[in-house]
PALO-373858 format. One record per residue (C-alpha): chain; residue number from 0; residue in three letters; x, y, z. Coordinates in Angstrom, 3 decimals, padded with zeros to 6 digits. Layout:
REM PALO-373858
chain:resi:resn:east:north:up
A:NUM:ala:X:Y:Z
...
This chain:
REM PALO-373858
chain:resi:resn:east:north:up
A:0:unk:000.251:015.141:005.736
A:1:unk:-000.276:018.481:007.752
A:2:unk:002.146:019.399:010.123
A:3:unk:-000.017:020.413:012.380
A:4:unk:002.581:022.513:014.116
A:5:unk:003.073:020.287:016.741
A:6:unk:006.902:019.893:016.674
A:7:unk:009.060:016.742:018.263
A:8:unk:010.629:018.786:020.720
A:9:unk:006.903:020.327:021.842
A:10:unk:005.778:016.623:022.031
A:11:unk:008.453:015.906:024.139
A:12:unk:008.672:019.326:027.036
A:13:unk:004.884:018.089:026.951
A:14:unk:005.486:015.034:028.463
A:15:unk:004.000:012.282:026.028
A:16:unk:004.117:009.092:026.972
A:17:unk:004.732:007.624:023.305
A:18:unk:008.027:009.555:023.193
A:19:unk:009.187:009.736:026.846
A:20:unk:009.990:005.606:026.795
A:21:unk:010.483:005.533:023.346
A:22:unk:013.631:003.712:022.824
A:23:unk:012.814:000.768:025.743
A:24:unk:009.301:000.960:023.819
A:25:unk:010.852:-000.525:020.463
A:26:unk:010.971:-004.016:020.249
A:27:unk:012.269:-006.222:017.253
A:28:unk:009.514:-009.019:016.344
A:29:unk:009.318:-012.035:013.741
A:30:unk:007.158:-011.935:011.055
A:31:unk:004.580:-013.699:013.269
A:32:unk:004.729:-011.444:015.675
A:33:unk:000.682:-010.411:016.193
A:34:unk:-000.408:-012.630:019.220
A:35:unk:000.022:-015.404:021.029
A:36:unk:-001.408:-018.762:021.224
A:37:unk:-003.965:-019.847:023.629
A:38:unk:-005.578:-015.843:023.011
A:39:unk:-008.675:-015.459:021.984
A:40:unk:-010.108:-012.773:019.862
A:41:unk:-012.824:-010.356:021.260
A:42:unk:-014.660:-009.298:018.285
A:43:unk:-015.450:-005.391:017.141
A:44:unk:-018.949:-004.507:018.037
A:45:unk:-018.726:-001.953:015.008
A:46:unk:-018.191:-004.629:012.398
A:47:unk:-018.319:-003.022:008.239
A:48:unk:-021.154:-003.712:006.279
A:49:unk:-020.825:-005.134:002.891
A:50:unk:-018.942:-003.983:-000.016
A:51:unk:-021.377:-001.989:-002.406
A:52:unk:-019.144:-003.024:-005.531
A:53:unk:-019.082:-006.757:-006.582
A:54:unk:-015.820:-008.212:-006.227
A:55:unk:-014.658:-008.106:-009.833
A:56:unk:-013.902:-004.564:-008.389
A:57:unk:-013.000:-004.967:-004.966
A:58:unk:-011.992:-007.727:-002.887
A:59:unk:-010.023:-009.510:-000.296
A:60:unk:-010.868:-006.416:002.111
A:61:unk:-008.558:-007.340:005.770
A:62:unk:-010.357:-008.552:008.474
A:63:unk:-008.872:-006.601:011.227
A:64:unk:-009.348:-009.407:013.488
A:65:unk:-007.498:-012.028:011.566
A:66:unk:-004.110:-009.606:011.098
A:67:unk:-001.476:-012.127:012.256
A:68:unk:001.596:-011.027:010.134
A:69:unk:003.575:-008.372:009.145
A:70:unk:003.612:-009.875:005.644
A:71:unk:000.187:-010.102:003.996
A:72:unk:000.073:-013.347:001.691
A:73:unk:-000.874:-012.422:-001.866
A:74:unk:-004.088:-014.347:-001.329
A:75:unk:-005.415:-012.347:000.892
A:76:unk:-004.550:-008.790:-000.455
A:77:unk:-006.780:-006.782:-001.030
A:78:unk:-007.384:-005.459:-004.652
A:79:unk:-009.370:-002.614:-006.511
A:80:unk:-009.767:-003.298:-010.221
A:81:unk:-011.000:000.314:-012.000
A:82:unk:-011.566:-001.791:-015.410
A:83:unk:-011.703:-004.991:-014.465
A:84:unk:-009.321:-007.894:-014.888
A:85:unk:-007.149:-008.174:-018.035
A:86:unk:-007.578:-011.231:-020.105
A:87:unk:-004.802:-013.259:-021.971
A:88:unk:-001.393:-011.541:-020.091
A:89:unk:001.296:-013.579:-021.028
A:90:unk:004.955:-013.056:-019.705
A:91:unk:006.626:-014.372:-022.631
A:92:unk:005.149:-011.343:-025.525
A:93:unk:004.641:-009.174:-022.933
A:94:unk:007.256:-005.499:-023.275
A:95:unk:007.024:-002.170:-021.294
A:96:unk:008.043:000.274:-023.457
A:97:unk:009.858:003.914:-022.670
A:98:unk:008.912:006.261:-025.019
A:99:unk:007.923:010.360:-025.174
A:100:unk:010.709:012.737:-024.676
A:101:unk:013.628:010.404:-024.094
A:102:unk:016.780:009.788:-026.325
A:103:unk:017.161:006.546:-026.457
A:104:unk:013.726:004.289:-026.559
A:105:unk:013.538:001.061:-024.757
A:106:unk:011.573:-002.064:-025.466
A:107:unk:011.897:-004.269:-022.574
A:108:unk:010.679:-007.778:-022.219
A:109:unk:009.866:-009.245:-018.746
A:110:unk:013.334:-011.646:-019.043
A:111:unk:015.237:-007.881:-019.933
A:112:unk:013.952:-006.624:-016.262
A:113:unk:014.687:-009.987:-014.682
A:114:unk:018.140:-010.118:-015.893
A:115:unk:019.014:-006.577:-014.248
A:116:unk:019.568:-005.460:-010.652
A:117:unk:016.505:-006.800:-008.190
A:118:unk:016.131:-005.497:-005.245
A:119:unk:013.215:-005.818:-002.690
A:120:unk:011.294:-003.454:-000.187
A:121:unk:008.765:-004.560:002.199
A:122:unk:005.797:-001.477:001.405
A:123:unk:001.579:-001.420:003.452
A:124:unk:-000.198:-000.610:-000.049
A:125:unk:-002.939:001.388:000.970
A:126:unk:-006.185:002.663:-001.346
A:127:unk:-006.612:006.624:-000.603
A:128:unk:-010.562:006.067:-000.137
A:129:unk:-010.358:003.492:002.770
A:130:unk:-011.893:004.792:006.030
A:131:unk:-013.751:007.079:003.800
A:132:unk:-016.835:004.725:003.517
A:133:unk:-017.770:002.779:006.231
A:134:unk:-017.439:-000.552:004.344
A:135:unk:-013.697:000.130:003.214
A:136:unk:-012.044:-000.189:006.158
A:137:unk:-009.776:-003.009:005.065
A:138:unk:-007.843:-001.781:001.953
A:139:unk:-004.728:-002.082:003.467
A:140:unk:-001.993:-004.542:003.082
A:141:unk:001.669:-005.390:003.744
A:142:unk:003.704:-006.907:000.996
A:143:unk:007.300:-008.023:-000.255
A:144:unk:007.606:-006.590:-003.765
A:145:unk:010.476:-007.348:-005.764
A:146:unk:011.817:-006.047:-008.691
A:147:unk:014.184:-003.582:-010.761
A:148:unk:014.997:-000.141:-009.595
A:149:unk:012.998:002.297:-012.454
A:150:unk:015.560:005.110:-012.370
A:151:unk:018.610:003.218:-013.840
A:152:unk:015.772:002.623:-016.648
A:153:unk:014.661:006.200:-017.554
A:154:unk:018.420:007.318:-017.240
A:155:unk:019.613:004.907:-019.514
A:156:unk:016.711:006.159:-021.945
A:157:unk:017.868:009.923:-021.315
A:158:unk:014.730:012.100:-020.610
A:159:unk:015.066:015.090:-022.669
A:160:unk:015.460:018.527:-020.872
A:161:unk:011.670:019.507:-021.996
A:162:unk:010.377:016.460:-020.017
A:163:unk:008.507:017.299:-017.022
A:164:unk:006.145:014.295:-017.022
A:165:unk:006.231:010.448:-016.325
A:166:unk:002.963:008.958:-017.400
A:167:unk:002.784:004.975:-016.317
A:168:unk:000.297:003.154:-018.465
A:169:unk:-001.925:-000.133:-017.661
A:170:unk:-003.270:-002.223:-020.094
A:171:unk:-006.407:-002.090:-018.748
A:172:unk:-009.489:000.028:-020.429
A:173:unk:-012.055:000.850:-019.908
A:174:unk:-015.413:003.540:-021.757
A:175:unk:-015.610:007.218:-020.420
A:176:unk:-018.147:009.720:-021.209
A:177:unk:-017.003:013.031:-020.472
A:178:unk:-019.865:016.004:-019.672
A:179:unk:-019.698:018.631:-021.856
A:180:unk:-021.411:021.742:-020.116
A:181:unk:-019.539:024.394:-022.456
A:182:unk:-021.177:023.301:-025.751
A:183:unk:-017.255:023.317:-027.497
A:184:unk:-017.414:019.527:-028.207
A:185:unk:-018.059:018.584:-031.704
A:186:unk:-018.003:015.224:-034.296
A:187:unk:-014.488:015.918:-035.536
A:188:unk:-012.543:013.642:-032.297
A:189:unk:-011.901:010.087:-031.847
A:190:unk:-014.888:008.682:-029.937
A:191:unk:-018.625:009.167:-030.232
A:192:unk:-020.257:012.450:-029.400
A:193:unk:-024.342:012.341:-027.748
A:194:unk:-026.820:014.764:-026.918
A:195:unk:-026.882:014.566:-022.495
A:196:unk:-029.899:014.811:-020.957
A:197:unk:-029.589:018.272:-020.671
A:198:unk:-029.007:018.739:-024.533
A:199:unk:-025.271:019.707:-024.188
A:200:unk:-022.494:017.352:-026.626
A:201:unk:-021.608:014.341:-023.801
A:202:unk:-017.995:012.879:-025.536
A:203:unk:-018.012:009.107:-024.956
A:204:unk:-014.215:007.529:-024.851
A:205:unk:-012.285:004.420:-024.417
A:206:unk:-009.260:005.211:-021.975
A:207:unk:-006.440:002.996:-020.916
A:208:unk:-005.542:003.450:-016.965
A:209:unk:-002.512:005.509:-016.200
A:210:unk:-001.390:008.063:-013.810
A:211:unk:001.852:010.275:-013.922
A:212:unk:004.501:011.829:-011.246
A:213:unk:007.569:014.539:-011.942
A:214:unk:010.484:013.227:-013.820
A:215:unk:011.955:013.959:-010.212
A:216:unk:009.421:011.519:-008.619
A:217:unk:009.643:009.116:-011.072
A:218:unk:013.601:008.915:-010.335
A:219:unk:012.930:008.355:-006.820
A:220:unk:015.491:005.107:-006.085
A:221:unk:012.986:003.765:-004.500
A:222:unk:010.659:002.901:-007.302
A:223:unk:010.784:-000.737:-008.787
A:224:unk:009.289:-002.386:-012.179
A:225:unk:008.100:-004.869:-010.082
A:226:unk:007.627:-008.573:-011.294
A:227:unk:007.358:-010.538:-007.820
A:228:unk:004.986:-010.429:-004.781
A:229:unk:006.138:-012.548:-001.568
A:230:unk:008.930:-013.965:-003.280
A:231:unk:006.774:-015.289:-006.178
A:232:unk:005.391:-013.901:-009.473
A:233:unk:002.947:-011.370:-009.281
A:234:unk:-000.486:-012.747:-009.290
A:235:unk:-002.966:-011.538:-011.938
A:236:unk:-004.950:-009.657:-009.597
A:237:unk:-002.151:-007.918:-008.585
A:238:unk:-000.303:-006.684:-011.389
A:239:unk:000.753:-009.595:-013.172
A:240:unk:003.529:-009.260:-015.466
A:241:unk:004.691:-006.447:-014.124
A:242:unk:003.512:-003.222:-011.770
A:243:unk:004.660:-000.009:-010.660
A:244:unk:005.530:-000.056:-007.184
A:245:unk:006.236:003.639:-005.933
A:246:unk:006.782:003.436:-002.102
A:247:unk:005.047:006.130:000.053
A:248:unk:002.466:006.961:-002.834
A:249:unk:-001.780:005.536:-002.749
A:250:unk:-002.618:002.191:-004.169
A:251:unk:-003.690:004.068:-007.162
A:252:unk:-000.606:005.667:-007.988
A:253:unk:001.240:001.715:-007.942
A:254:unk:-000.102:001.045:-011.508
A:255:unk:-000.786:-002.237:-012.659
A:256:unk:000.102:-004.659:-015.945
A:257:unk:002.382:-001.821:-016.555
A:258:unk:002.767:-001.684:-020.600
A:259:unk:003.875:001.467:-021.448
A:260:unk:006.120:004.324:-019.724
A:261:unk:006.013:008.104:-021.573
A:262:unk:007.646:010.947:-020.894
A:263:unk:006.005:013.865:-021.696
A:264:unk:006.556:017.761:-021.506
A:265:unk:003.178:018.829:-020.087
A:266:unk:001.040:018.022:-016.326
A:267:unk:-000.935:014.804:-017.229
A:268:unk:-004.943:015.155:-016.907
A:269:unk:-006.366:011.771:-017.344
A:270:unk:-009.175:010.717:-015.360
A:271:unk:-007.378:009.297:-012.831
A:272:unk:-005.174:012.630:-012.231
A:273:unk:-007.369:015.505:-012.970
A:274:unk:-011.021:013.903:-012.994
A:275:unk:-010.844:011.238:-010.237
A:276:unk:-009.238:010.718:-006.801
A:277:unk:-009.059:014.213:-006.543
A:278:unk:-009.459:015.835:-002.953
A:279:unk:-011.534:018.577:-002.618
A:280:unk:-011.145:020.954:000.232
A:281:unk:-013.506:024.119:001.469
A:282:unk:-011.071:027.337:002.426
A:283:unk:-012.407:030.372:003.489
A:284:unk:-009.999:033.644:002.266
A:285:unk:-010.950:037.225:003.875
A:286:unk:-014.326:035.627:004.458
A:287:unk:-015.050:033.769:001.437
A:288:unk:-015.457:030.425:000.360
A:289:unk:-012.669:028.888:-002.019
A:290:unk:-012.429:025.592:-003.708
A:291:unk:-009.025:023.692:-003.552
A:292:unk:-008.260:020.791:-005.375
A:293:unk:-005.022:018.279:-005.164
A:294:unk:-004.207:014.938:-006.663
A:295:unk:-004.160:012.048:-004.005
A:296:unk:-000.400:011.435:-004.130
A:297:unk:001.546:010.376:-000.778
A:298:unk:000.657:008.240:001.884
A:299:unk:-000.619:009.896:005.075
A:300:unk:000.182:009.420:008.445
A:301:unk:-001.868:006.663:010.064
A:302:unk:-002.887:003.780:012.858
A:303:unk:-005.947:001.411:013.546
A:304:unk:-006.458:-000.738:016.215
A:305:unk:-006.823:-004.137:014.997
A:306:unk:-008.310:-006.157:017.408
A:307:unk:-008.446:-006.980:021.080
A:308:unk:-007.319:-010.648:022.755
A:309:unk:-007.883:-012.274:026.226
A:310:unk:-005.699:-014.400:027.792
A:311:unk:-005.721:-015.723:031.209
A:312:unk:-008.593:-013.067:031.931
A:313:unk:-006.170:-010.443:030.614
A:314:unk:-006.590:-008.459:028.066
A:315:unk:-004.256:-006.723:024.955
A:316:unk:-004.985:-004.519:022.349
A:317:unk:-003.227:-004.173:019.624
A:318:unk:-002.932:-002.707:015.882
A:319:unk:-001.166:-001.202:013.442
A:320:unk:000.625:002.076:012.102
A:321:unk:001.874:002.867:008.836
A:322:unk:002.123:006.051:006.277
A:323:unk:005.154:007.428:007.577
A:324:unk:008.572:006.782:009.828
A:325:unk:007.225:005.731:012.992
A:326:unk:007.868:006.954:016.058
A:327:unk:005.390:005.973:018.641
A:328:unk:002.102:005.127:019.146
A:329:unk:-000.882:005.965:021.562
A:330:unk:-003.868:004.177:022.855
A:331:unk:-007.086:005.936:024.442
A:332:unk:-009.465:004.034:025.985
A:333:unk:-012.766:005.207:026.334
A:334:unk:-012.424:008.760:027.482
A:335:unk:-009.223:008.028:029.414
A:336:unk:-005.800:009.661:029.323
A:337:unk:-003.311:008.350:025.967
A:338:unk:-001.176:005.687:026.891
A:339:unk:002.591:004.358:025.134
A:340:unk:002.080:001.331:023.458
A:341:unk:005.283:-000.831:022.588
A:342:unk:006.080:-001.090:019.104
A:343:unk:007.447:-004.078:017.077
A:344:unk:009.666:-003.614:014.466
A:345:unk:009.178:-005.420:011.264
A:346:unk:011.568:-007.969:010.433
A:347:unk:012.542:-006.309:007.393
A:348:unk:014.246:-003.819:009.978
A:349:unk:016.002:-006.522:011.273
A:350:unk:017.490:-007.586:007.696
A:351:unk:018.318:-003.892:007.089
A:352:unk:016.025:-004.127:003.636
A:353:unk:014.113:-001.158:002.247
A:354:unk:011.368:-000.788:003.751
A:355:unk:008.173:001.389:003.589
A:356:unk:005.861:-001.428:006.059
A:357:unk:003.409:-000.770:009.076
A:358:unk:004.616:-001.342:011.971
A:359:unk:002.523:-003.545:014.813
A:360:unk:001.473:-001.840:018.050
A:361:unk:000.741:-003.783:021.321
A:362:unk:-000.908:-002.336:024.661
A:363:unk:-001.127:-004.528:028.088
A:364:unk:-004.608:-003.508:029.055
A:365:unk:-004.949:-006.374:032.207
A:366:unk:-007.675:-006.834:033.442
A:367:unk:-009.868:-003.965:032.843
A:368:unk:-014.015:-003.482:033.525
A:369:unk:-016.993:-005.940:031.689
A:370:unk:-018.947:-003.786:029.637
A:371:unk:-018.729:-001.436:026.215
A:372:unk:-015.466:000.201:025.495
A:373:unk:-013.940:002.393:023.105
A:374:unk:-010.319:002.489:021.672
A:375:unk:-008.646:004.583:019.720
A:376:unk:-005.301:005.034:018.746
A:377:unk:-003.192:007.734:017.143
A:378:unk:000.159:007.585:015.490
A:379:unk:003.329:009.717:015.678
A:380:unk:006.467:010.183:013.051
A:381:unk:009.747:010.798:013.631
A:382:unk:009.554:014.310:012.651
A:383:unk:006.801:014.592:015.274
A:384:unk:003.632:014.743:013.683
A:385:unk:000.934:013.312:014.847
A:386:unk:-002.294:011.459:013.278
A:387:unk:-005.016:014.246:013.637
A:388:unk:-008.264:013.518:015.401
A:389:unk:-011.642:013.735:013.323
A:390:unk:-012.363:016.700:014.132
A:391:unk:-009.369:018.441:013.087
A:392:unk:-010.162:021.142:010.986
A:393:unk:-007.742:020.150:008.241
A:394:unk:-010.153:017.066:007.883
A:395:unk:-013.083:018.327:008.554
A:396:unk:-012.451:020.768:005.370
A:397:unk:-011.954:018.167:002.984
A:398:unk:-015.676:017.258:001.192
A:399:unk:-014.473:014.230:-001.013
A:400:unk:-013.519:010.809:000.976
A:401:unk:-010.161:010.246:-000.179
A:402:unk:-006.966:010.303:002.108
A:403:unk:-008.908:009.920:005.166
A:404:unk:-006.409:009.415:008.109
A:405:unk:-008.004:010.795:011.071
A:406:unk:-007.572:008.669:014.171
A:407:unk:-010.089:004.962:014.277
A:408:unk:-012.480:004.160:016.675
A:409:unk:-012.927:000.788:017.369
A:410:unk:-015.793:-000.362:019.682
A:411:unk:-015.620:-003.815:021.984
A:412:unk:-018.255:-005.802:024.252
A:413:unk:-016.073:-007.568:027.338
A:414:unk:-018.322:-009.551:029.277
């Protein structure tokens, strides 16, 4: 996420609200901690259309609305299948291997990962495109993932000094056909070679997911071979044996029915690195036009509001912020000034347990006027960034819809 060069200390001589209460702001909260009873739920006026894929591909998209807990059951997750849904995964035959540029090999069965150190870390698994279609505004959720640490794993392997690479591999497959607009393909590689319509070579393949991270990232204590969601195993849909889970990165970086790890000395290009989920950005350099491209990697800074109540003819709005450290978070209603919200820590903060999970927001809006409103919220860190508006021109650069975090817009009918 961009700086922005707005600093903590200029937040604060500026006199934000968000960080001038901050500490009386923070309150602890249970795991139900979204609501009350007896509050009723205005609806969003600006409600998502339908998915355009089917949902063997995507599913389980949150309601905003019906956001209740901290901890988002497995059930309800969302998911985003690039190949569909494996068939026949068993537990009992199934091994992740480490292989590449490592000393020592490993072959480890599910029982082998259960039988080392677990630990847990509550993590808001977020898919880089949501926000950046009007129907994906709900792939987002909070989990419990549980599992062994992943560095103890690769050090006990011994990546070699040429290895520069850590390329996680899913089971899942799925056919490719690659352009060819240079005219260098030919019949001699694996896969079947076509005339396009345009009469250059078109390569047709069958590639297994994966996506990769520096040796450094992958050693990251942070990362787990996970094997449990909630406290139970990983559903199929989820990940099922066993899953990446890399804390801070996109959804698509967290790969799932993890089978193979490899260690290699070279920048992997896979469709998923070099061909897909790649953001593309529009620079201009002593007056012209240049191209950047960058792998979606890291979570970005981010809030939504997530819905508005009524009780007792007063009103609340609240939501949720996630992507980073929080620090605060701001409400703007309408065109009106931003106001401090009070924040409520998760209850994994309370336990003193990893954690890389959204935290809930809550504004005391009373009684305010009938009609059409608009909120919006915006989200700062503790290093004192702050969740750029839409029109920031760091945004407003970028021409592919990945990793869009600009501040939500939510729009409400009190009558």
């Amino acid at each position: 996420m961009e700086n922005l060069d707005i600093s903590r200390r200029a937040l604060l001589k500026g006199g934000s609200a968000a960080f001038a209460g901050l500490t009386m702001l923070q309150v602890a909260g249970p795991t139900q901690a979204f609501g009350q009873s007896g509050e009723e739920v205005i609806p969003w006026l600006d409600q998502p259309p339908p998915p355009v894929f089917p949902p063997a591909i995507v599913g389980n998209l949150l309601v905003w609305e019906a956001l209740d807990s901290t901890i988002t059951p497995a059930s309800d997750f969302f998911y985003v299948r690039h190949y569909g849904q494996p068939e026949g995964l068993d537990d009992s035959t199934w091994h992740v291997n480490i292989e590449g540029l490592v000393a020592r090999p490993q072959s480890l069965t599910i029982a082998d990962l259960q039988a080392r150190e677990r630990r847990e870390v509550d993590f808001t698994l977020e898919c880089s495109g949501i926000n950046g279609f009007p129907w994906l505004i709900g792939a987002v959720g909070n989990a419990r993932w549980g599992g062994t640490p992943l560095a103890p794993i690769l050090e006990e392997a011994g990546v070699l000094e040429q290895g520069i690479e850590v390329v996680f591999y899913g089971i899942d497959r799925g056919t490719v056909t690659i352009r060819d607009n240079s005219g260098i393909l030919s019949g001699g590689q694996t896969g079947t070679t076509e005339p396009g319509p345009d009469g250059n070579l078109d390569l047709t393949i069958t590639e297994q997911f994966a996506r990769s991270m520096s040796v450094a990232e992958a050693l990251s204590r942070d990362n787990l071979l996970c094997y449990e969601m909630n406290g139970e195993p990983l559903p199929p849909e989820h990940g099922f044996p066993v899953r990446l889970i890399a804390p801070g990165w996109y959804g698509v970086a967290n790969v799932k029915w993890l089978t193979r790890i490899e260690v290699r000395n070279q920048r992997w290009a896979g469709r998923f690195m070099a061909r897909d989920y790649v953001t593309i950005r529009e620079e201009q350099h002593d007056g012209q036009t240049a191209w950047t491209f960058a792998n979606v990697r890291h979570e970005r800074l981010k809030s939504a509001p997530a819905k508005v109540t009524r009780r007792n003819n007063h009103y609340a709005v609240m939501g949720a912020a996630w992507g980073a450290p929080i620090a605060a978070v701001e409400v703007q209603i309408d065109d009106g000034p931003w106001m401090a919200t009070r924040l409520r820590s998760p209850a994994s903060r309370e336990r003193k347990m990893r954690d890389y999970s959204w935290v809930f927001w809550h504004f005391d809006w009373r009684m305010p006027a009938s009609g059409e409103h608009a909120i919006r919220s915006r989200a700062f860190d503790i290093d004192g960034n702050v969740q750029p508006a839409p029109d920031d021109p760091y945004l407003r650069s970028k021409r592919t819809y990945w990793e869009s975090n600009g501040q939500i817009t939510r729009r409400v009918l009190l009558k």
